[in-house]
Backbone bond lengths (Angstrom), bond angles and torsions (degrees), N, CA, C in turn:
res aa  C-N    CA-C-N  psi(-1)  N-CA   C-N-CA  omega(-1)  CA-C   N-CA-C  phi
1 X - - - 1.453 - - 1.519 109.33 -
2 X 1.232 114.62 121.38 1.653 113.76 169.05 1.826 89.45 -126.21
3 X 1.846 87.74 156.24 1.523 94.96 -165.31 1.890 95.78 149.38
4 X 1.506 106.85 162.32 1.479 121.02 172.65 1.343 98.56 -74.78
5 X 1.065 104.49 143.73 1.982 122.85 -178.85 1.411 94.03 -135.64
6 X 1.838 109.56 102.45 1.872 114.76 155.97 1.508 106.06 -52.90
7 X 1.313 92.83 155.98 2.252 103.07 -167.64 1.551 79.04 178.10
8 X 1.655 93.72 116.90 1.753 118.08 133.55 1.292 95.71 -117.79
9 X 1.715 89.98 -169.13 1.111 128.47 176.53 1.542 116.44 -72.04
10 X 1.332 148.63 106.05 1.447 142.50 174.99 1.623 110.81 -50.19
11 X 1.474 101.27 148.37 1.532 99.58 -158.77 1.334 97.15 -84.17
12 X 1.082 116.26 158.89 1.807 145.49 -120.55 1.454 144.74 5.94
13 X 1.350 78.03 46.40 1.689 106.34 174.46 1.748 108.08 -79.75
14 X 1.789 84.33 -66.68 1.917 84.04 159.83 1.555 107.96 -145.20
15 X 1.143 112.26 -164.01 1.456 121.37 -178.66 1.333 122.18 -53.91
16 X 0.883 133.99 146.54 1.568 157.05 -176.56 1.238 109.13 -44.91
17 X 1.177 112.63 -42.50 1.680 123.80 -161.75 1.831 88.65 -95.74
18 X 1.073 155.70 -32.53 1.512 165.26 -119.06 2.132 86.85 -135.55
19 X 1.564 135.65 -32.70 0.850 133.64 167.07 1.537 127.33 -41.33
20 X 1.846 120.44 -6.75 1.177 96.63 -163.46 1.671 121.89 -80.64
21 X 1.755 108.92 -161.50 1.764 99.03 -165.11 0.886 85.79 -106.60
22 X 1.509 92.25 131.14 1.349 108.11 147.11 1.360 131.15 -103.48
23 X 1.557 133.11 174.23 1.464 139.92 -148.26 1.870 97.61 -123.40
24 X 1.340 96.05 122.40 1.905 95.01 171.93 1.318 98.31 -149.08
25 X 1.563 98.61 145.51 1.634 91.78 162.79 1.502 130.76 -141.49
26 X 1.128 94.87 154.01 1.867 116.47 -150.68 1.575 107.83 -94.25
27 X 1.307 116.36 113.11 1.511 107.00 148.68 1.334 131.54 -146.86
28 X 1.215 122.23 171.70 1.185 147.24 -160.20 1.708 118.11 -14.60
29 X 1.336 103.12 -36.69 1.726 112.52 171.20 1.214 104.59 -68.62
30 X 1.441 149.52 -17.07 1.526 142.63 179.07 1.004 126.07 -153.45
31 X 1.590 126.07 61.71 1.333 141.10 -122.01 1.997 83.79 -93.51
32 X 1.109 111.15 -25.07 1.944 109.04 -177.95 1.440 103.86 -120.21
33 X 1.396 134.22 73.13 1.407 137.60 -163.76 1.878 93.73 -74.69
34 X 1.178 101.27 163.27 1.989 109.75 -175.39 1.417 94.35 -117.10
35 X 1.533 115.66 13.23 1.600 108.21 167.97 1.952 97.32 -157.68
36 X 1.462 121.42 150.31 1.290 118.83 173.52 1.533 96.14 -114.36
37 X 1.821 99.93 104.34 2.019 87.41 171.40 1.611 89.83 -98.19
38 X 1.654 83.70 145.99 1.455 104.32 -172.19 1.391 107.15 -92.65
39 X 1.452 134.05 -170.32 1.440 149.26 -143.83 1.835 81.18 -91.34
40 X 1.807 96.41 -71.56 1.540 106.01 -173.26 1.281 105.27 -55.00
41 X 1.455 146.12 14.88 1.382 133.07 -178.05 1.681 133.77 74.84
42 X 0.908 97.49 2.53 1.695 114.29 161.36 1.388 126.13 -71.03
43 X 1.558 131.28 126.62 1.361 118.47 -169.18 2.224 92.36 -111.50
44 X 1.471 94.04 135.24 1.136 109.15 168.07 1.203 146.27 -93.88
45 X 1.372 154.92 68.46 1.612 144.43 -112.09 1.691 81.06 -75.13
46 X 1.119 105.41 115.44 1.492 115.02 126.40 1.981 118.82 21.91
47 X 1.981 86.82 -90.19 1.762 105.41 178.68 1.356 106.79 -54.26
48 X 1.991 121.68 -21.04 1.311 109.55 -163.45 1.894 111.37 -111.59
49 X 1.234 95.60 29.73 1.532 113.18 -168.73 1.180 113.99 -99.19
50 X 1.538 121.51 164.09 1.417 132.56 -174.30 1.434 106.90 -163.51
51 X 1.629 109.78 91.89 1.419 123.16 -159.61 1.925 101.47 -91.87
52 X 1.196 106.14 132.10 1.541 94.34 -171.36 2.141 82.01 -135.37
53 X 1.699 118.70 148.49 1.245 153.50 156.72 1.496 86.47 -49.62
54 X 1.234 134.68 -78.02 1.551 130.53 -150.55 1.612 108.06 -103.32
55 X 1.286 141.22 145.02 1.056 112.38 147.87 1.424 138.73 -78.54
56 X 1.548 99.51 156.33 2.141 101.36 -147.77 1.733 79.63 -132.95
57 X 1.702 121.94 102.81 1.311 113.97 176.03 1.644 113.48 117.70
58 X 1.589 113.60 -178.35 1.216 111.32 -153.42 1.789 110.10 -97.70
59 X 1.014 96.02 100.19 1.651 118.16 -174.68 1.847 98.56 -29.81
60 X 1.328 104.28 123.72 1.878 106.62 140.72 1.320 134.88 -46.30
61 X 1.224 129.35 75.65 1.623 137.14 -166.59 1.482 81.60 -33.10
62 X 1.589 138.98 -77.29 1.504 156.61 -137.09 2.318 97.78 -56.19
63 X 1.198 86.32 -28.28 1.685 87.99 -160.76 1.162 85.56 -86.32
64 X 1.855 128.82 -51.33 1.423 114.65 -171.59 1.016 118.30 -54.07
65 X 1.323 126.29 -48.58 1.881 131.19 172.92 1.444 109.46 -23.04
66 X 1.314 97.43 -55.47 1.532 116.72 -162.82 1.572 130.98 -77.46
67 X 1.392 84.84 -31.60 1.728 92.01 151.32 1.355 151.36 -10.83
68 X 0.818 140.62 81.36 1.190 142.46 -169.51 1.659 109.33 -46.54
69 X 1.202 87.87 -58.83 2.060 100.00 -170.88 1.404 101.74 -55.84
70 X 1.750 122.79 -36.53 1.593 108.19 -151.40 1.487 87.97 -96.52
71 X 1.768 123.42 -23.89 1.665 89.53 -175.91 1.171 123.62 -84.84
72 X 1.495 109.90 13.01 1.853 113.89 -172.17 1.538 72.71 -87.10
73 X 1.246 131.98 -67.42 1.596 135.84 -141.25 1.928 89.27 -61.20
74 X 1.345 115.81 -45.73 1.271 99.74 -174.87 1.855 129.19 -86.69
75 X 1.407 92.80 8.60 1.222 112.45 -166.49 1.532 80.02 -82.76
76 X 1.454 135.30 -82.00 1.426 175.69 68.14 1.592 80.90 100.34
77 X 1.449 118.63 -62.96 1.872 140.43 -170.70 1.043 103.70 -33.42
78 X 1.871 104.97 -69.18 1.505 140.78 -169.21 1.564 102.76 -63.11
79 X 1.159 119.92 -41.43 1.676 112.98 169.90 1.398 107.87 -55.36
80 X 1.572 116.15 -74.02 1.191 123.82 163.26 1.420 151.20 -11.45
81 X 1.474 110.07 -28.72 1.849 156.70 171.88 1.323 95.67 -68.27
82 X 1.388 104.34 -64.78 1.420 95.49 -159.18 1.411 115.92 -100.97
83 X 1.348 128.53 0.92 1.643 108.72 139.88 0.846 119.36 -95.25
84 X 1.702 123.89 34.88 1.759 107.24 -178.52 1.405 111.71 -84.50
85 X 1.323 113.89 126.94 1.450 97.72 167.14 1.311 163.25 -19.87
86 X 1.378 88.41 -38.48 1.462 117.26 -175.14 1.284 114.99 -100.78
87 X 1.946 121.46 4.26 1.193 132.67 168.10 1.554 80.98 -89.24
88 X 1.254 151.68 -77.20 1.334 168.38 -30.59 1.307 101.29 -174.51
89 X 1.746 126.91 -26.37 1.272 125.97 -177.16 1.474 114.57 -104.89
């Protein structure tokens, strides 16, 4: 599997507010990593993780930036803007 993998922290690891998701991504050379480094640069143990399909909670502004997937998608937008018609008419 290669692709973004959501990862906080599992609850009572740390505080509530310190729980948010973060963005990492996983492939095929280390399909069970013993740490999740995230987009924003944070390394996650593994034992202290909580890998979720969707994100469930208050997003890492730092990881979204960093994203790979959202700045093609927002790159893609910003192309999009400016031949839209309806900017244009």
């Amino acid at each position: 599997m290669t692709g973004t993998v959501v990862v906080r922290y599992r609850a009572g690891i740390v505080g509530e507010t310190q729980r948010q998701v973060h963005l990492t991504t996983l492939d095929d050379s280390d399909p069970a990593p013993t740490e999740w480094r995230t987009h924003c640069g944070i390394g996650i143990p593994a034992e202290q993780a909580e890998i979720s399909e969707l994100p469930a909670g208050m997003p890492c502004l730092p990881c979204l930036m960093r994203s790979p997937e959202l700045r093609e998608s927002a790159a893609g937008d910003a192309a999009g803007a400016v031949d839209s018609p309806a900017r244009n008419g």
